[in-house]
Backbone as a chain_set.jsonl record, in Angstrom:
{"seq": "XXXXXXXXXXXXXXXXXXXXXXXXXXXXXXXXXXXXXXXXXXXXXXXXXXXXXXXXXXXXXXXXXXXXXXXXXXXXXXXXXXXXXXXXXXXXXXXX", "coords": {"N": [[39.399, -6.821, 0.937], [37.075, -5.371, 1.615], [37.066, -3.641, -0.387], [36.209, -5.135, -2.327], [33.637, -6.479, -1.134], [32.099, -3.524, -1.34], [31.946, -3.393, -4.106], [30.522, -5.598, -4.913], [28.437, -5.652, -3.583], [27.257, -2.43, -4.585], [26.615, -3.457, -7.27], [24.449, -5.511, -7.003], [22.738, -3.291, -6.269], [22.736, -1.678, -8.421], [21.062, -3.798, -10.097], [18.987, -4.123, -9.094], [18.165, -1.589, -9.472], [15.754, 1.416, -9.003], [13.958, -0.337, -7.979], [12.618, -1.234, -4.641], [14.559, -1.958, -1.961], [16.834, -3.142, 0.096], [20.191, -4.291, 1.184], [22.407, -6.245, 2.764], [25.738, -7.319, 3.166], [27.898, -9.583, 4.265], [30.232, -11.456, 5.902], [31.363, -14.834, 6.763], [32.577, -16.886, 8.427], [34.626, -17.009, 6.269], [33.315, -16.938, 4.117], [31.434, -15.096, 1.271], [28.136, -13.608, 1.865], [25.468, -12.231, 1.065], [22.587, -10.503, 1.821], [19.844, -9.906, 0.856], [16.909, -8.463, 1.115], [13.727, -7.113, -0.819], [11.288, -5.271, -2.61], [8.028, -6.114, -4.077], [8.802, -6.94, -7.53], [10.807, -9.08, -8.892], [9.981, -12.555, -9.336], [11.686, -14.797, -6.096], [13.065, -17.024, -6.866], [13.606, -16.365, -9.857], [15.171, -13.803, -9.607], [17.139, -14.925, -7.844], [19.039, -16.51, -9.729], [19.411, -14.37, -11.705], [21.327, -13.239, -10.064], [22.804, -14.535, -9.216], [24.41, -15.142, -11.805], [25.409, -12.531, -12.508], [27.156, -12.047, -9.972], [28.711, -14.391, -9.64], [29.475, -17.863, -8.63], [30.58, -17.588, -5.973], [29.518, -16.011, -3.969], [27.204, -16.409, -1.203], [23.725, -16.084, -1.395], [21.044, -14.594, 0.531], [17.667, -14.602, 0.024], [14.906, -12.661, 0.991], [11.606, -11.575, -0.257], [9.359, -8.813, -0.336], [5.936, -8.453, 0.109], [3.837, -5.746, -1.096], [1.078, -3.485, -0.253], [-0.032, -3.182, -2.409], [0.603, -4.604, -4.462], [-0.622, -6.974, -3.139], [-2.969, -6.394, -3.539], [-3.411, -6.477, -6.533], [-2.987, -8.774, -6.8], [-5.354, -10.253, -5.447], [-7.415, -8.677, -6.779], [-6.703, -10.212, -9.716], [-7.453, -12.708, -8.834], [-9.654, -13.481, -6.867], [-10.984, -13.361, -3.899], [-8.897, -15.415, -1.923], [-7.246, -18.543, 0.17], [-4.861, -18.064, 2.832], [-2.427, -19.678, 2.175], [-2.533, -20.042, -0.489], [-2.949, -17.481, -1.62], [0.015, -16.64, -0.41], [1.244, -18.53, -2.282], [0.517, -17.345, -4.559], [1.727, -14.601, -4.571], [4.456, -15.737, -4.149], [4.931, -16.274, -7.472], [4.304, -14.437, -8.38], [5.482, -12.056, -10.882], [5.788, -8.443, -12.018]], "CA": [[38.111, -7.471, 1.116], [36.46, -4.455, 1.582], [36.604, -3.299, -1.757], [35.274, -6.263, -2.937], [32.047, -6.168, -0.87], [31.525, -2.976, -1.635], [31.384, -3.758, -5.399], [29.228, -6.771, -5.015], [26.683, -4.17, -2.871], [27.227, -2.119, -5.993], [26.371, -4.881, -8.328], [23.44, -5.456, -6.576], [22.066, -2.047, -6.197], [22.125, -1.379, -9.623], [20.76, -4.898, -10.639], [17.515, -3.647, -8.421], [17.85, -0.229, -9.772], [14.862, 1.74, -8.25], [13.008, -1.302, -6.767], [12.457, -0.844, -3.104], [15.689, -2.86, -1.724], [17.599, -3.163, 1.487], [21.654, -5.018, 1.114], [23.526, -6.051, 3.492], [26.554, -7.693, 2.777], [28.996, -9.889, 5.196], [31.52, -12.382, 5.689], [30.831, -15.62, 7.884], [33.381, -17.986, 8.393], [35.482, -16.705, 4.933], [32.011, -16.851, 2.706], [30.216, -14.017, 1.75], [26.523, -13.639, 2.104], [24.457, -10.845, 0.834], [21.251, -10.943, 2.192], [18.799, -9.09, 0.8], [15.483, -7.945, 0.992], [13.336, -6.732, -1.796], [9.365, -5.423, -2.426], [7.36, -6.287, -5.43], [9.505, -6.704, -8.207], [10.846, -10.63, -9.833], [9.991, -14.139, -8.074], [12.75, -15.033, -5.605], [13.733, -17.9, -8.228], [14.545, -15.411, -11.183], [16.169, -13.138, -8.713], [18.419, -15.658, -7.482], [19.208, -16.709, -10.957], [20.531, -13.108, -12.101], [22.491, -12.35, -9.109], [24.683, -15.723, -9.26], [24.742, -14.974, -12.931], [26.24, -11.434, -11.969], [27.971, -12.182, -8.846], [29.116, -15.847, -10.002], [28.704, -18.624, -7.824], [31.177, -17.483, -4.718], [28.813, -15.51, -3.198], [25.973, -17.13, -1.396], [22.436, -15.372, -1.678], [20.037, -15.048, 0.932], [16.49, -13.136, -0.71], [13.416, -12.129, 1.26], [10.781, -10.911, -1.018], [8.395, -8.559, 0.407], [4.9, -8.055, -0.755], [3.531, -4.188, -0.389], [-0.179, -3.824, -0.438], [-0.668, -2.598, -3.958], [1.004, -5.787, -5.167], [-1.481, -8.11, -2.773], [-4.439, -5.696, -4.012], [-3.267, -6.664, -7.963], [-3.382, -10.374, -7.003], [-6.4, -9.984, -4.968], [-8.486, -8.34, -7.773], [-6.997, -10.394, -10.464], [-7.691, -14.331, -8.416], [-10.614, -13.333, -6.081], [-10.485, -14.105, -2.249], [-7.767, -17.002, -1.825], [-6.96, -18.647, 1.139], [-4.034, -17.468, 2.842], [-1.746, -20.624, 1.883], [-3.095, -19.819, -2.127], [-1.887, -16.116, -1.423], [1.67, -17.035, -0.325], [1.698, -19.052, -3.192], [0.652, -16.48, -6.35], [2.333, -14.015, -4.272], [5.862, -16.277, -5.03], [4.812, -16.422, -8.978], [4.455, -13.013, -9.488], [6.077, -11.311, -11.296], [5.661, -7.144, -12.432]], "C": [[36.98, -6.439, 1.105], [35.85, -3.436, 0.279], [35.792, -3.62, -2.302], [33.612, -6.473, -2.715], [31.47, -5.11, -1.557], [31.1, -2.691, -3.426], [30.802, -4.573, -5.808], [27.948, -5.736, -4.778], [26.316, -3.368, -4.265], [26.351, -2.901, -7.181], [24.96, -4.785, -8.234], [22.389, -4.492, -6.387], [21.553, -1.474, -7.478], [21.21, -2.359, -10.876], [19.264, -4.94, -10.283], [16.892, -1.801, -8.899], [17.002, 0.895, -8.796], [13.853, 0.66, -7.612], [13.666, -1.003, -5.093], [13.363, -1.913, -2.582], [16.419, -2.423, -0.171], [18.815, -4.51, 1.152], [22.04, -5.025, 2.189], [24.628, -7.265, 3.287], [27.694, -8.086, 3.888], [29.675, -10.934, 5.057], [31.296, -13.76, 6.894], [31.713, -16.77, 7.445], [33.933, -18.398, 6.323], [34.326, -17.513, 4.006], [30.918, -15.844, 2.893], [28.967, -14.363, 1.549], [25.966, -12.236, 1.552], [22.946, -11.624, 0.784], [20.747, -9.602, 1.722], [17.201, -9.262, 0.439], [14.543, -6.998, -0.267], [11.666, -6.293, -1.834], [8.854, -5.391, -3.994], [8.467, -6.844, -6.706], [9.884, -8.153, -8.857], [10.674, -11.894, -8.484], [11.452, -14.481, -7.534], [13.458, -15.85, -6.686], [14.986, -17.067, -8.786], [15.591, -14.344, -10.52], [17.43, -13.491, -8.427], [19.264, -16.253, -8.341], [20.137, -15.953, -11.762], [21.229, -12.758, -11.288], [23.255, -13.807, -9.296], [25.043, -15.891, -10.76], [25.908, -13.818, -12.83], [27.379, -11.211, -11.158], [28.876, -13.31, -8.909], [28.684, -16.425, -8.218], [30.047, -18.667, -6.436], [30.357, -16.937, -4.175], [27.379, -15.956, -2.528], [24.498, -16.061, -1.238], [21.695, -15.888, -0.66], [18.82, -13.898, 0.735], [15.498, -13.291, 0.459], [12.59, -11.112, 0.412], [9.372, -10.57, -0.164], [7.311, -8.108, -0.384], [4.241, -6.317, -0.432], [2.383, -4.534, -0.572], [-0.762, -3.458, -1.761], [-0.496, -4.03, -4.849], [-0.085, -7.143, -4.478], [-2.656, -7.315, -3.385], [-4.717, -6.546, -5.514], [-3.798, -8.177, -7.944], [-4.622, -10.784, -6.177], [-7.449, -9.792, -6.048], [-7.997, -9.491, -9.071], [-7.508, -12.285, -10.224], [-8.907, -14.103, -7.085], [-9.992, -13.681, -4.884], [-9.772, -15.77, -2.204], [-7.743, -17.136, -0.14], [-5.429, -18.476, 1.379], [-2.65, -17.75, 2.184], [-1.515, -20.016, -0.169], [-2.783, -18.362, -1.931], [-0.558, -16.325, -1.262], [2.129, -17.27, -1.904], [1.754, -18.254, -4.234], [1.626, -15.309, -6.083], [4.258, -14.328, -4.313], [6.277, -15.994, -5.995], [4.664, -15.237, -9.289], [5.557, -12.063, -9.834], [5.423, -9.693, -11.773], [6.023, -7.224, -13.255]], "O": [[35.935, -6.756, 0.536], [34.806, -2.82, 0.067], [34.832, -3.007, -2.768], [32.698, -6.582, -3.533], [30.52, -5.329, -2.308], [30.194, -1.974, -3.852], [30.427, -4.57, -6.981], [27.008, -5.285, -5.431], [25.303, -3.606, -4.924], [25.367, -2.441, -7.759], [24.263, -4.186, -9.054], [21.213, -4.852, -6.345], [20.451, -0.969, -7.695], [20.823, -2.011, -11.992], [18.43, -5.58, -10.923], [15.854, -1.157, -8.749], [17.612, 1.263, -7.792], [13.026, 0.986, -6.76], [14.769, -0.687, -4.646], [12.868, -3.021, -2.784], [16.343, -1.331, 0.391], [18.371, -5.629, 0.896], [22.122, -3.965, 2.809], [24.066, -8.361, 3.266], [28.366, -7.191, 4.401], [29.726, -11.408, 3.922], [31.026, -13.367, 8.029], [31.624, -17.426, 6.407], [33.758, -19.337, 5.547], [34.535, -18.527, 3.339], [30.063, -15.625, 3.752], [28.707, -15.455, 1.043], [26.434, -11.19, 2.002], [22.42, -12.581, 0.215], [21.124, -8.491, 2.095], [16.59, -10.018, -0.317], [15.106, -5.922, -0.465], [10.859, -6.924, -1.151], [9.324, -4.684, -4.885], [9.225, -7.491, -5.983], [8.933, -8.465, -9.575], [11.056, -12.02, -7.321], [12.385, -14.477, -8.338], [14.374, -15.35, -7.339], [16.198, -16.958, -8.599], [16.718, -14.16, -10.979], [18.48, -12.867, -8.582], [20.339, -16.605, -7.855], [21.16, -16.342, -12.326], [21.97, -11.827, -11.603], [24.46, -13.822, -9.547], [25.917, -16.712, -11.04], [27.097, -14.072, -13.02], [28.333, -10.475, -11.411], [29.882, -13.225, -8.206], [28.101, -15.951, -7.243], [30.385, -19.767, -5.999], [30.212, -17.721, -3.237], [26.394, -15.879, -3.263], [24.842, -14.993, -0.732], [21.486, -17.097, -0.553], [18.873, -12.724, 1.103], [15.426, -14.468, 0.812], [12.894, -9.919, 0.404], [8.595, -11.336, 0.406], [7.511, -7.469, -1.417], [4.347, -5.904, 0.723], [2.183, -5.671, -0.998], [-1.968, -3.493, -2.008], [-1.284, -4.433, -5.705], [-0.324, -8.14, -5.159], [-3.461, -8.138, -3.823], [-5.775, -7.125, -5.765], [-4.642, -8.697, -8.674], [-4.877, -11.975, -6.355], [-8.302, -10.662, -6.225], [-9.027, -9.829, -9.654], [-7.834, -13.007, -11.165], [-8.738, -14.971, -6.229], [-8.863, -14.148, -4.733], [-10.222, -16.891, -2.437], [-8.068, -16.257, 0.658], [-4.665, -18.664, 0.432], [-1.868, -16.899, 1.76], [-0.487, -19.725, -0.781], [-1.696, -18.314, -2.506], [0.083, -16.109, -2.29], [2.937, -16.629, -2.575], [2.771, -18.238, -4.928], [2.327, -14.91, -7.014], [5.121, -13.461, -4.455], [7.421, -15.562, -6.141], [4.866, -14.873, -10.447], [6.326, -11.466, -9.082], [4.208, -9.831, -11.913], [6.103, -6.241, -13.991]]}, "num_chains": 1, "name": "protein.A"}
């Protein structure tokens, strides 16, 4: 079993390459989970899309996508002052 995680983690690591990433990878009542965390980089969607493409569909996925401030600056300058709700939201859709 151990193997196995650690070549999903694998999987995953190189599927984020250099994007700013945090894995962790466990087992909860005989189903794994890899939860990870991510900054800037594809909309949770498409994310979740290529990893159960990669990983197939035993593994369940949980993403947090984090925004850094260079990436709220980009959507800042290119949609003027939003309200915070209308931030969340372009902040979903973007993509790099």
């Amino acid at each position: 079993m151990k193997t196995n995680l650690k070549s999903i983690k694998d999987q995953i690591h190189k599927y984020f390459g250099e994007v700013k990433h945090r894995v962790h990878i466990f087992t909860y009542r005989q189903v794994e989970i890899a939860d990870i965390e991510y900054e800037d980089f594809r909309s949770e969607k498409h994310v979740e899309e290529d990893l159960k493409k990669i990983l197939g569909e035993g593994i369940q996925v949980c993403l947090k996508r984090e925004c850094s401030n260079t990436m709220e600056q980009h959507i800042l300058h290119a949609y003027g002052p939003v309200s915070p709700i209308r931030l969340h939201q372009l902040i979903e859709e973007y993509e790099e």
